[in-house]
VOZADREN-439750 format. One line per 3 residues: number of its first residue (from 1); their letters; for each residue x, y, z of C-alpha. Coordinates in Angstrom, 3 decimals. Layout:
NUM> a> X Y Z | ...
END
This chain:
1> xxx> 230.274 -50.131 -88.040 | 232.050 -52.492 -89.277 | 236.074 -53.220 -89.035
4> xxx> 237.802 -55.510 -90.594 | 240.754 -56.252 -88.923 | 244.225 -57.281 -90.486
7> xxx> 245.506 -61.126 -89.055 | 249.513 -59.697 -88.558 | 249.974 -57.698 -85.471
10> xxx> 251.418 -54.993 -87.862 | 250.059 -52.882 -90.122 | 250.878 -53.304 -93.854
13> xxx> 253.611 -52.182 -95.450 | 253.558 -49.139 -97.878 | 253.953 -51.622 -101.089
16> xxx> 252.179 -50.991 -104.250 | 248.458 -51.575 -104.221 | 247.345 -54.588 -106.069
19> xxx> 244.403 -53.551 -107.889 | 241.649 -51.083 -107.940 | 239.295 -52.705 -104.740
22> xxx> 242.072 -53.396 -103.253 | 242.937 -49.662 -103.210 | 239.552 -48.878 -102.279
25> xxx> 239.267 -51.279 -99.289 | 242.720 -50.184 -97.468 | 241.541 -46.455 -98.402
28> xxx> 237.726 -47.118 -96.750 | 239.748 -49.097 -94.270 | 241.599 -46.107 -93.510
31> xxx> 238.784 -43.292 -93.704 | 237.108 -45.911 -90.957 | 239.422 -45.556 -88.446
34> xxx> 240.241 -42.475 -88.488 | 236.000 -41.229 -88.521 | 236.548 -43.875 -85.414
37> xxx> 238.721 -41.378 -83.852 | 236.466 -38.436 -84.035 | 233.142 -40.117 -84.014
40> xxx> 233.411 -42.451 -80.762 | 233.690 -40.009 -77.974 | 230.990 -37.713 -79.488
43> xxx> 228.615 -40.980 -80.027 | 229.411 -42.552 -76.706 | 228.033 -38.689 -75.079
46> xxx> 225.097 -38.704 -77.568 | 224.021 -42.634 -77.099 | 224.470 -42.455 -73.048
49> xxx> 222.758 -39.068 -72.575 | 220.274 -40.149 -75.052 | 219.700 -43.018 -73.070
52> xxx> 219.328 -40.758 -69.953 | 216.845 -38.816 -72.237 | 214.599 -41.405 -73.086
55> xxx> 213.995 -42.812 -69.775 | 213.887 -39.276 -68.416 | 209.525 -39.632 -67.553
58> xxx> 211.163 -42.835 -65.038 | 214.084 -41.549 -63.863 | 213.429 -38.315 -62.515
61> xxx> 210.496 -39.043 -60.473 | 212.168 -42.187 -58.749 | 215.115 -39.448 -57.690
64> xxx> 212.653 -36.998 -57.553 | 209.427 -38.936 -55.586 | 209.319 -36.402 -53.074
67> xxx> 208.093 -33.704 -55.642 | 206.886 -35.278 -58.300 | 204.742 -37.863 -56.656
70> xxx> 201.452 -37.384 -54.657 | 199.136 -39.673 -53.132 | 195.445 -39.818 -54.995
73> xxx> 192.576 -40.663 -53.028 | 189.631 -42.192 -54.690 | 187.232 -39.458 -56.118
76> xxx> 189.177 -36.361 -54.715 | 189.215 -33.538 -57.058 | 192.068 -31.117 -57.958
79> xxx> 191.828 -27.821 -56.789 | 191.597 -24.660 -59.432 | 194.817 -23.955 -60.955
82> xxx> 194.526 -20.619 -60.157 | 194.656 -21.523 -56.766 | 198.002 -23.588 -57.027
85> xxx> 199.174 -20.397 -59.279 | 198.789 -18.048 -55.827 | 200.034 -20.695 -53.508
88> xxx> 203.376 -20.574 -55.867 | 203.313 -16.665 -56.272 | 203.153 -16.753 -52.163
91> xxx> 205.741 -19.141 -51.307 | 208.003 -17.241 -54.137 | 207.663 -13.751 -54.184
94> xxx> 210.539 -12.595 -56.231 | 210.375 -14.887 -58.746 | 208.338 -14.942 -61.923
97> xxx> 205.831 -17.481 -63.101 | 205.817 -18.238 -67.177 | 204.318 -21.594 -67.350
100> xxx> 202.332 -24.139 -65.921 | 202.124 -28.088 -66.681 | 199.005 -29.724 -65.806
103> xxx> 200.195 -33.567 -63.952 | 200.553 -36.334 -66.576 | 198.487 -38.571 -64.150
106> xxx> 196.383 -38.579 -60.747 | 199.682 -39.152 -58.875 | 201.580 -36.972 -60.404
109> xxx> 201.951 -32.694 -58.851 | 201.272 -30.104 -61.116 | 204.597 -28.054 -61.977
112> xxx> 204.834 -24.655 -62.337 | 207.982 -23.269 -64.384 | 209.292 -19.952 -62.432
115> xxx> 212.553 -17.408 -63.339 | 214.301 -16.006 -60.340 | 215.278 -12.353 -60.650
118> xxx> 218.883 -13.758 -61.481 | 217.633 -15.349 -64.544 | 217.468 -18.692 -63.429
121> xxx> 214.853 -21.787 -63.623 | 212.848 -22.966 -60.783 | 210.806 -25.859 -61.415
124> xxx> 207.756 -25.838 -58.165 | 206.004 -28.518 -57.189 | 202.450 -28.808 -56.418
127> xxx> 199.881 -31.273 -55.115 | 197.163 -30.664 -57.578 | 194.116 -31.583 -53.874
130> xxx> 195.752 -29.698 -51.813 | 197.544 -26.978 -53.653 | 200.291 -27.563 -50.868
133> xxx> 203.687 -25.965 -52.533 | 205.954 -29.056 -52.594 | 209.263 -27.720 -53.110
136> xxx> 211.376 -26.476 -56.153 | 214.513 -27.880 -58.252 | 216.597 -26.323 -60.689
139> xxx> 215.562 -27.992 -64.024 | 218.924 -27.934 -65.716 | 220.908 -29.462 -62.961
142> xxx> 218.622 -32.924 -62.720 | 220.371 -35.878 -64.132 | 218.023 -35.456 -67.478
145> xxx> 218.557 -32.241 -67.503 | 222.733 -32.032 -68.113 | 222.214 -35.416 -69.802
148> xxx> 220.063 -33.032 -72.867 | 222.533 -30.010 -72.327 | 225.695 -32.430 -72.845
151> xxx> 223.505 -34.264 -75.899 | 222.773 -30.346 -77.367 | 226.228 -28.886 -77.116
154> xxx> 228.276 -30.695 -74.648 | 227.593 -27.570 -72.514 | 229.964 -25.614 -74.555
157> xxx> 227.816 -23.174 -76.486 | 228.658 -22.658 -80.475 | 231.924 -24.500 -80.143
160> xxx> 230.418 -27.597 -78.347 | 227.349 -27.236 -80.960 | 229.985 -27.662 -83.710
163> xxx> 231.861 -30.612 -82.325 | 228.372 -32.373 -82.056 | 228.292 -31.448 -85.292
166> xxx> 231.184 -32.239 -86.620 | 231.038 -36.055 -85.188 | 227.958 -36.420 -86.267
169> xxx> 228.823 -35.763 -89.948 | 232.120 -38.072 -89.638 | 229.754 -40.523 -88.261
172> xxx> 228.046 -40.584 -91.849 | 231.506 -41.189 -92.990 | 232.116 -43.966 -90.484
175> xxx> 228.914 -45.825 -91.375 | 229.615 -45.283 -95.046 | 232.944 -46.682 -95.141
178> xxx> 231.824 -49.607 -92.380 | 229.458 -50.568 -94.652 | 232.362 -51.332 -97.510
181> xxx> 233.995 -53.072 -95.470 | 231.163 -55.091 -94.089 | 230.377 -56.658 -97.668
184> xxx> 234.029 -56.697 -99.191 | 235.334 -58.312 -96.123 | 232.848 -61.396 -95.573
187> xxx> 235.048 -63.773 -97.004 | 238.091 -62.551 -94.782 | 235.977 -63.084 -92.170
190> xxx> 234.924 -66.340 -92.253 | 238.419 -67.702 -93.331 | 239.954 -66.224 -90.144
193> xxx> 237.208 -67.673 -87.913 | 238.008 -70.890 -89.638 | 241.760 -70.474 -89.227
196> xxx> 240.460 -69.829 -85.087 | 242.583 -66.265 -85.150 | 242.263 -64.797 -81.416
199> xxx> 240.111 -61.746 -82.392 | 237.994 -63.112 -85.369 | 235.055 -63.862 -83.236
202> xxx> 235.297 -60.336 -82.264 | 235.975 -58.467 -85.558 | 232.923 -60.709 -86.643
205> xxx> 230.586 -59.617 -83.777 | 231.449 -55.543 -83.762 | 230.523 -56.241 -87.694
208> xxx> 227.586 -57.777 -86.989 | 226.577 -55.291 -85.137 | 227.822 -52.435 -87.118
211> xxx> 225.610 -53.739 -90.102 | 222.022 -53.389 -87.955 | 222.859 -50.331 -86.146
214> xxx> 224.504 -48.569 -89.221 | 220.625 -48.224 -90.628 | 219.343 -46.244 -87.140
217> xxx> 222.652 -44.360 -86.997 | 221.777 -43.057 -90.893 | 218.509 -42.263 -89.540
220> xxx> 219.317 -40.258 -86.309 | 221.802 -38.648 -88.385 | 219.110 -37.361 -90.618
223> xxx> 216.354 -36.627 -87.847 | 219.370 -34.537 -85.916 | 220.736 -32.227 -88.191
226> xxx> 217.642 -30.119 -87.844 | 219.086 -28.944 -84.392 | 222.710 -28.568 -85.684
229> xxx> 223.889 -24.709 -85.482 | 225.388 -24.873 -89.220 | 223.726 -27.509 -91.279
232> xxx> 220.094 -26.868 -89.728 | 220.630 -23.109 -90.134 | 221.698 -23.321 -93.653
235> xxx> 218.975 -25.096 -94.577 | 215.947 -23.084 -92.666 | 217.643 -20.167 -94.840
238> xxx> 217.179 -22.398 -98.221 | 213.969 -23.458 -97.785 | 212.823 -19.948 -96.488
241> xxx> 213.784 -18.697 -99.640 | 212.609 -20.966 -101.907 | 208.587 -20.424 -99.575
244> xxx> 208.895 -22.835 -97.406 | 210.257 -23.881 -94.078 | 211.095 -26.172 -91.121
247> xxx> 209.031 -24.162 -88.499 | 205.637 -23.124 -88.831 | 204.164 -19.595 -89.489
250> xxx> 201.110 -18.828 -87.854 | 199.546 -15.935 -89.809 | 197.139 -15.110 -87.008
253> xxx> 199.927 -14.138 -84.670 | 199.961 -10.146 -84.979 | 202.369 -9.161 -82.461
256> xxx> 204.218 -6.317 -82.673 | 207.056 -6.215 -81.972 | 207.063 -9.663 -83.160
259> xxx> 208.344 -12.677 -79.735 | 208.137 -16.469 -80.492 | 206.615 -18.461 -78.382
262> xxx> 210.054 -20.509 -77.440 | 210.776 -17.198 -75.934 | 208.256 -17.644 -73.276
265> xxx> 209.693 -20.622 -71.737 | 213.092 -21.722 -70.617 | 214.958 -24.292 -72.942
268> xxx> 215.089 -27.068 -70.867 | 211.337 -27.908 -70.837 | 211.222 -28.845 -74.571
271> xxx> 207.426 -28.458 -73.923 | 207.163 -26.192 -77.274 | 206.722 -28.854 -80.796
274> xxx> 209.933 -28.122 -82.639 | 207.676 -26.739 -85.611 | 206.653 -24.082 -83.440
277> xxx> 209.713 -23.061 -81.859 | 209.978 -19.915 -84.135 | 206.475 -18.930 -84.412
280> xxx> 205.414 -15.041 -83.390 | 203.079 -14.831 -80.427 | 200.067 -12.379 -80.528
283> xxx> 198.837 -10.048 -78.379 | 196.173 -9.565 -76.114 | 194.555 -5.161 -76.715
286> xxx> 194.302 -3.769 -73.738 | 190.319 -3.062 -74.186 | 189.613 0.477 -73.536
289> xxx> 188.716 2.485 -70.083 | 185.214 3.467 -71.259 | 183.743 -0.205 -71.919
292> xxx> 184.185 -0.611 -67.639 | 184.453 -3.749 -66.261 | 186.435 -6.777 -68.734
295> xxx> 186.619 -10.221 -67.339 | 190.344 -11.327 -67.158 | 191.446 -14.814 -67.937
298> xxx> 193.271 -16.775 -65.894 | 195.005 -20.149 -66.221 | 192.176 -22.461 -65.738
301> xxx> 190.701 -20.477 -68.513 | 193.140 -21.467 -70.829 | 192.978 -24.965 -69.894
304> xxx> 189.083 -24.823 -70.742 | 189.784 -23.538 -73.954 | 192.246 -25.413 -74.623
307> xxx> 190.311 -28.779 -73.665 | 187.131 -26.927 -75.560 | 189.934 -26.565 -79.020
310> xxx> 190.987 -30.201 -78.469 | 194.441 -29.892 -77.473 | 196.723 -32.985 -76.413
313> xxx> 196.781 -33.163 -72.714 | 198.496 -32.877 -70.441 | 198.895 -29.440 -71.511
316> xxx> 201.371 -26.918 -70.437 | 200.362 -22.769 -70.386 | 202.587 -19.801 -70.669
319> xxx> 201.298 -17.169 -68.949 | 201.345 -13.656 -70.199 | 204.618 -11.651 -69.588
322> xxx> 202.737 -8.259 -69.830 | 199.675 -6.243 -69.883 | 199.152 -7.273 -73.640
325> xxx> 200.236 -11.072 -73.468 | 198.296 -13.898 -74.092 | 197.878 -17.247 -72.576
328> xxx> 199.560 -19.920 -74.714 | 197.933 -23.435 -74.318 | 200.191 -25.672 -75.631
331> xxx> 198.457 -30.002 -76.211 | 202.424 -31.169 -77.146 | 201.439 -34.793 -78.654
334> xxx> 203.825 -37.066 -77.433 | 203.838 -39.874 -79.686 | 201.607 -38.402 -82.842
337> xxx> 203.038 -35.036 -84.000 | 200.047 -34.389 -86.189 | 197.821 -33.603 -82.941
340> xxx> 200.677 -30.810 -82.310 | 198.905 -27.840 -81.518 | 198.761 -24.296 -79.604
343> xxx> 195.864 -21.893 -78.741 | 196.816 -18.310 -77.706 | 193.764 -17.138 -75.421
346> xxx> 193.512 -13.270 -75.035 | 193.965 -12.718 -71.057 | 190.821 -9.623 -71.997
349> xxx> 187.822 -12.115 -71.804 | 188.965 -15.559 -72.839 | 188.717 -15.929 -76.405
352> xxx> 190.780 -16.930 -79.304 | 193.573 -14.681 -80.387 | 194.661 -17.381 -83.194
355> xxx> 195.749 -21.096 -83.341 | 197.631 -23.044 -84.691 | 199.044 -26.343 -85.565
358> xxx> 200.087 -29.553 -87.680 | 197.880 -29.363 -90.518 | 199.162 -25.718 -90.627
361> xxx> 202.868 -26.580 -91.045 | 204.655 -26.354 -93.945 | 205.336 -29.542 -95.626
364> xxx> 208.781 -29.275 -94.456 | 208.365 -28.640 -90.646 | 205.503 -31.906 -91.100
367> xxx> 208.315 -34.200 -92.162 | 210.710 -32.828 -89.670 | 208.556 -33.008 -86.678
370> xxx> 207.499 -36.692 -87.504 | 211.871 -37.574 -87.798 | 212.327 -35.728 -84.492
373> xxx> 209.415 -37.520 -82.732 | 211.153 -40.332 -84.436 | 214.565 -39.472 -82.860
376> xxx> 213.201 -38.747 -79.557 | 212.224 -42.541 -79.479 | 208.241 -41.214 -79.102
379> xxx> 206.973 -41.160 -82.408 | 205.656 -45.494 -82.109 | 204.987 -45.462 -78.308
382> xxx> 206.871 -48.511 -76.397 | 207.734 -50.049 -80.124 | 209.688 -46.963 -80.727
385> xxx> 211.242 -46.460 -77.184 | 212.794 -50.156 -77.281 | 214.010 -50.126 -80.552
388> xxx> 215.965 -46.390 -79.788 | 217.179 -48.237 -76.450 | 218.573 -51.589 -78.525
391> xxx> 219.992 -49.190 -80.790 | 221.837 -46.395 -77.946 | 223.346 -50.069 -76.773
394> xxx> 224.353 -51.490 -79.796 | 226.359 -48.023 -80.385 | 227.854 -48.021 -76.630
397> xxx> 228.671 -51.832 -77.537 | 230.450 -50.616 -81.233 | 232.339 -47.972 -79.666
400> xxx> 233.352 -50.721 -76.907 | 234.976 -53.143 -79.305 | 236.413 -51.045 -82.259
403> xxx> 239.114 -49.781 -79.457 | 239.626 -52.890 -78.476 | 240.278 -54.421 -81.831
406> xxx> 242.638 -51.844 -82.394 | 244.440 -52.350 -78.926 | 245.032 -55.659 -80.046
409> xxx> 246.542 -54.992 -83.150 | 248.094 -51.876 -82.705 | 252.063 -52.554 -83.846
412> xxx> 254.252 -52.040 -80.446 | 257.044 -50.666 -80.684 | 256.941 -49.283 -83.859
415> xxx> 256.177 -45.754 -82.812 | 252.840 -46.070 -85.242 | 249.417 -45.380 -84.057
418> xxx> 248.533 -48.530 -86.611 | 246.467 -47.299 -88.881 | 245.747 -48.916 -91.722
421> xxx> 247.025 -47.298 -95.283 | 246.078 -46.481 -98.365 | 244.916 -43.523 -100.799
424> xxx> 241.581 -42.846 -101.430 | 242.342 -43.346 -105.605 | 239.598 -40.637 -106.578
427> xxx> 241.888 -40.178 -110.105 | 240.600 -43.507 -111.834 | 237.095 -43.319 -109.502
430> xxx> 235.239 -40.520 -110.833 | 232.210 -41.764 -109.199 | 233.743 -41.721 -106.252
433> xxx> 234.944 -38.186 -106.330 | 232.005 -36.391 -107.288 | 230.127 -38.571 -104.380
436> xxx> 232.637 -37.300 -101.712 | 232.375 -33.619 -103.347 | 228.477 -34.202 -103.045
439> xxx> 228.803 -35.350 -99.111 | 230.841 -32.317 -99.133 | 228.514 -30.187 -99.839
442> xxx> 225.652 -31.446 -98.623 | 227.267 -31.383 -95.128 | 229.314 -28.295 -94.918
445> xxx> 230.945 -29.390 -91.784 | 231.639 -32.378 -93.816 | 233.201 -31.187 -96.569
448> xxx> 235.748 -28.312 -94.817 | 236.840 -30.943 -92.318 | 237.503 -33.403 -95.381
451> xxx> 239.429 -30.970 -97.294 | 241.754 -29.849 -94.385 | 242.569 -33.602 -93.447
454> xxx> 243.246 -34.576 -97.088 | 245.396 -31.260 -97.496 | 246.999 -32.597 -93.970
457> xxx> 247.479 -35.874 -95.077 | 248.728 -35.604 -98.710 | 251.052 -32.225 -98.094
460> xxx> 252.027 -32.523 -94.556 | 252.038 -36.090 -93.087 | 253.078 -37.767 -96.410
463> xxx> 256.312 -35.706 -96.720 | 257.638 -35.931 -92.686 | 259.297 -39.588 -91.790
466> xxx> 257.857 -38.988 -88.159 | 254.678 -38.348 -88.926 | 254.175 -40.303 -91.438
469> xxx> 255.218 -43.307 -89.875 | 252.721 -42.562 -86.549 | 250.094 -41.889 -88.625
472> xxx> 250.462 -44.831 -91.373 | 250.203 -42.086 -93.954 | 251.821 -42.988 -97.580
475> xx> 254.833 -41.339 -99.166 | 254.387 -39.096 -101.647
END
C-alpha cells in the first residue's frame, strides 16, 4: 500500500499536531509502518508460495516428467484401473492404498495416493496402457508441496497457523491505513516530483501500486480467513448455531461412528471441495452370509458411476478403509465450484449409498467455495490465473520498495528506527473508535494484538527515553 514518505532525512519532531487530519495522517502514517513490519515477511511467504501454488499443474511435471508424463499412442486404450490398483499393491506390499486419481490428460499417468506403515504419503505413478508402476514421490516434499505447507502454517502447526493469521489481519490494517494515505497525500506527491526529490518517483510508484493491489489484497483477505485456525473456527461455530454453515452436511451419510471424508485422504492432495471437507462418510452393510454370492465393487466401478452421476473429471476415488467402507468418487470442479460433487458407491454391489454436492450446500459453504476457487486463482480459468499472478507480483514488488523507502530515510545516527509519529486521536474521532473496536472484533486476532500494542505504546514506550526515541513513540 501506499507510503508517503517525509522529504527530510529525519523523522518529525514530537511538536504539537496542527489540526485534526493532520493528526490523523501522521497517526495512519504510523499504524502503516508499523502493519509494514509484521505484514511483509508473512506476505512475501504467502505471495511467493502462492505463486509456486498456482503454477503447481506446470511445475511439477517439468521436475517431475519422468513420472508424471507418458507417451500416448494414437488409439491405444488405458488398461482397467483395477489392474493399475494390483500392479501398485504388488510393487508396494506394506503400504496402503486410499485413493486413486484418474490422469488429467492422455499423457498424463494415473496416480495412486498410498500410506506407508509409518504414516507417511507415497504418491505412485502409473502409465494408464501399460499399467507399468512408474515410481513413487513423497507428496509433501515436492516444491508445491512445502510451497502449500509454508502458505498453511509456515510448517509450524497452531503457532505458525496464528502468525499467518495474525499478518494477515495487520495486512487489513496496512491496506486500510495505505489507502489514507494514498488520497490525503496526492498533493505531497506531485509537489515533490515537481521539486525532483531523489525518492519521489519511487514513493509515487510503490503508491501506485499499493492503490490496485490494495483491492485483491482485501479480497484474498476475505476468501482466506475461512482456513485461519481462530477466525474460521469462530465463525463455523456462529453460523452452526444460528443453522447454518461453511461445510456441507450430507444427510444421506449414516455412518456410525461418524468419519469425514477429508479423513480418507492425506492433506496435501486438496482433492476434497473445501465444502466437503467435514462431511460424514457412510457405510457400506456387510450383506448377510445366507444371500451367497454379492458382487464387490471395485475402482473402475466407481468411476462408472461416477461418470453415470455426472461427476467433474478427472475424478479422484478413495477406496474403502474397511469391510464396511465405501468408494468415494469425488468430480472436484476446477474452475466452477457449483459442479462440486461426491458419490459414495457401496463396495456390496455398486450402488448409491448417498451423494452429494453444490446445490446441497448451505448458502454459506456456496459463497465460500466460490471466494476460495476465487483465491486459488481457478474460479475464471486463465482470466483468473493471470490476474492472481499480476497481483502475487505487485505484492512481492510492494514489499520490495516500502523497505527501501524506509532505508532511505531512516535518520542515522539518531539511534531511531524512524518511524513516523503521531497518536491515533480516537478522543475527538468517535467514528473512528468504534470502527477500530468493530475491526476488533470482527477479527479477534485483530483486536488482542491492537490492544496489547496500544497498551505497549501509550504505557510502556511513551514513558522510557530509550525506547521511545527508537521507536518514534510520543511522550506522554
Amino acid at each position: 500500500m501506499a507510503v508517503i514518505d517525509d522529504p527530510t532525512t529525519t523523522p518529525p519532531a514530537p511538536t504539537k499536531l496542527r489540526g485534526r487530519h493532520t493528526g490523523l495522517f501522521r497517526a495512519f502514517w504510523r499504524w502503516h509502518f508499523y502493519a509494514s513490519v509484521v505484514v511483509i515477511p508473512v506476505l512475501l511467504v504467502l505471495a511467493i508460495t502462492g505463486l509456486v501454488y498456482l503454477f503447481r499443474f506446470q511445475i511439477e511435471p517439468a521436475l517431475h516428467g519422468d513420472l508424471m508424463r507418458v507417451e500416448a499412442t494414437t488409439g491405444q486404450s488405458a488398461l482397467p484401473y483395477e489392474v493399475q490398483r494390483f500392479n501398485v499393491a504388488a510393487a508396494h506390499p506394506d503400504n496402503t492404498i486410499v485413493s486413486m486419481t484418474e490422469p488429467g490428460g492422455p499423457d498424463q499417468s494415473t496416480r495412486f495416493t498410498t500410506t506407508t506403515a509409518s504414516d507417511e504419503t507415497r504418491d505412485v505413478f502409473v502409465n494408464p496402457y501399460t499399467a507399468r508402476v512408474l515410481g513413487d514421490l513423497n507428496p509433501d516434499t515436492t516444491l508445491s508441496g512445502r510451497a502449500i505447507r509454508l502458505h498453511a502454517d509456515l510448517m509450524g502447526g497452531r503457532v505458525g497457523d496464528l502468525v499467518m493469521e495474525l499478518g494477515a489481519c495487520w495486512a487489513l490494517v496496512m491496506a486500510i491505513t495505505g489507502y489514507y494515505l494514498f488520497l490525503k497525500g496526492r498533493r505531497a506527491r506531485k509537489r515533490q516530483r515537481e521539486r525532483g526529490i531523489r525518492s519521489a518517483m519511487l514513493r509515487s510508484t510503490h503508491a501506485r501500486i499499493g492503490s490496485v493491489m490494495g483491492v485483491g489484497l482485501l479480497l484474498l483477505i476475505a476468501s482466506g480467513l475461512p482456513w485461519t485456525g481462530v477466525w474460521g473456527a469462530q465463525v463455523q461455530k456462529l453460523v452452526t448455531g444460528a443453522g447454518s454453515s461453511m461445510w456441507s452436511d450430507d444427510h444421506g451419510a449414516l455412518s456410525n461412528p461418524t468419519s469425514t471424508l477429508d479423513e480418507s485422504l492425506p492433506h496435501s492432495h486438496h482433492v476434497v471441495p473445501w465444502a466437503q471437507e467435514k462431511t460424514p462418510v457412510p457405510t457400506s452393510p456387510t450383506p448377510p452370509a445366507a444371500e451367497g454370492e454379492v458382487s464387490v465393487a471395485n475402482v473402475d466401478t466407481a468411476i462408472t458411476v461416477g461418470a453415470r452421476e455426472g461427476l467433474a473429471r478427472p475424478m479422484t476415488v478413495a477406496l474403502p478403509a474397511d469391510d464396511e467402507g465405501v468408494f468415494s468418487a469425488i468430480g472436484y470442479a476446477f474452475n466452477d465450484p457449483a459442479k462440486e460433487r461426491t458419490v459414495h458407491v457401496d463396495q456390496y454391489g455398486g450402488g448409491v449409498a448417498s451423494s452429494y454436492g453444490y446445490d446441497d450446500y448451505p448458502g454459506l459453504a456456496k459463497v465460500v467455495s466460490q471466494g476460495i476457487a476465487l483465491h486459488e486463482g481457478r474460479r475464471f480459468g486463465t482470466l483468473n490465473m493471470v490476474l492472481t499472478t499480476v497481483f502475487c507480483l505487485a505484492v512481492i514488488a510492494s514489499c520490495v520498495t516500502g523497505p527501501v523507502m524506509w532505508w532511505r530515510r531512516r535518520p542515522r545516527g539518531s539511534g531511531s528506527v524512524g518511524a513516523p509519529r503521531g497518536r491515533m486521536p480516537l478522543a475527538s474521532s468517535p467514528a473512528l473508535a468504534v470502527g477500530i473496536v468493530a475491526l476488533g472484533i470482527f477479527l479477534p486476532v485483530t483486536g488482542i494484538s491492537l490492544v496489547l500494542v496500544l497498551l505497549l505504546d501509550r504505557l510502556v514506550l511513551s514513558r522510557l527515553s530509550a525506547p521511545r526515541r527508537f521507536f518514534g513513540s510520543a511522550p506522554s
